[in-house]
C-alpha distance (Angstrom), angle and dihedral (degrees) to the residues before:
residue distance angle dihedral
X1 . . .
X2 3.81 . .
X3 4.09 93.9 .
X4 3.89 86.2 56.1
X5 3.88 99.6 43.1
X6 4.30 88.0 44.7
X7 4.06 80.1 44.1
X8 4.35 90.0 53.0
X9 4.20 83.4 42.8
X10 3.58 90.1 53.5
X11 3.91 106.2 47.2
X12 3.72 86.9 54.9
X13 3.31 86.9 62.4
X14 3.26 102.9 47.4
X15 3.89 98.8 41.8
X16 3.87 81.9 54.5
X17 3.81 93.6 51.7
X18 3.94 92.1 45.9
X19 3.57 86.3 58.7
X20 3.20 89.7 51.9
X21 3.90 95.1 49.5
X22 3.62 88.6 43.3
X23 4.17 94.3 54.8
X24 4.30 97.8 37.2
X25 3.94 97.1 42.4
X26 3.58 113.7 69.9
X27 3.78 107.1 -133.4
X28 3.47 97.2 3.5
X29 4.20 110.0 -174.9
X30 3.67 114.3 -143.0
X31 4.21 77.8 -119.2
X32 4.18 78.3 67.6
X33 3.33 97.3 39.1
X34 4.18 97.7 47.2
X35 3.97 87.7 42.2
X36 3.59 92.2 59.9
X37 3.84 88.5 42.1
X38 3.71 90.0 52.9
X39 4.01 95.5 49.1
X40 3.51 87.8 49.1
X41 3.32 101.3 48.3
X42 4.20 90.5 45.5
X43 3.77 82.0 53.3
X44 4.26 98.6 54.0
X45 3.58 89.5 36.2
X46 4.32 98.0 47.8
X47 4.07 77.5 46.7
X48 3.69 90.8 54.7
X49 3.60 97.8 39.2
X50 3.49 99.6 -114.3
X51 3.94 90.3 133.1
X52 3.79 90.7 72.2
X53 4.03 84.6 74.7
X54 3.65 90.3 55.2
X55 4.13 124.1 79.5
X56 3.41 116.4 -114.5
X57 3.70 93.1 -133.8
X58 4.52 80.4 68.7
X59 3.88 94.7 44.5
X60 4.06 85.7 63.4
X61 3.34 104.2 44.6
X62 3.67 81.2 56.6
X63 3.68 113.8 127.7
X64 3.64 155.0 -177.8
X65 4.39 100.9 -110.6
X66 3.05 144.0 81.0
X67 3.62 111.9 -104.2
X68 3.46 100.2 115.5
X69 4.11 93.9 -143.0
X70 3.75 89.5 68.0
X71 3.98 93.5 64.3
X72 3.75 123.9 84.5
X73 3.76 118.0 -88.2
X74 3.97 93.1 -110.4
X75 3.87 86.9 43.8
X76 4.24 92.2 52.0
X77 3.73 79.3 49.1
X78 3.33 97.2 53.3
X79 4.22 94.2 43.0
X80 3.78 91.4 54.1
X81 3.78 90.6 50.7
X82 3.84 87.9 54.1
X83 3.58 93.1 48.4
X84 3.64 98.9 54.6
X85 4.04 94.5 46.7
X86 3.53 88.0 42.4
């Protein structure tokens, strides 16, 4: 489907930026590293419009840590893609 082929687009990216993370930052925790993955990844998929599948009542509890519950379903998604290509 479209949602999974944008999805395959989407953890290339992101396993290429967490590289990146993981090389520039000194120190970098995966908590850094999956952060950054997670903005990014609410950024390409708000561009894409994947957000309108998602309840407002999840896009505010949104937040900045790392407890993986707290991100938006497509965002989890997205994490424990990264994680396993890694």
């Amino acid at each position: 489907s479209l949602i999974e082929a944008n999805f395959e687009k989407l953890d290339l990216i992101l396993i290429s930026t967490g590289a990146l993370v993981k090389k520039n930052v000194k120190n970098a925790t995966n908590i850094v590293v999956e952060q950054y993955c997670a903005v990014m990844a609410s950024k390409v998929l708000a561009f894409r419009g994947f957000f309108k599948k998602i309840d407002m009542v999840e896009r505010r509890k949104y937040k900045f840590n790392s407890k993986l519950e707290n991100f938006p379903r497509c965002v989890r998604y997205v994490i424990r893609e990264y994680k396993r290509n890694f």
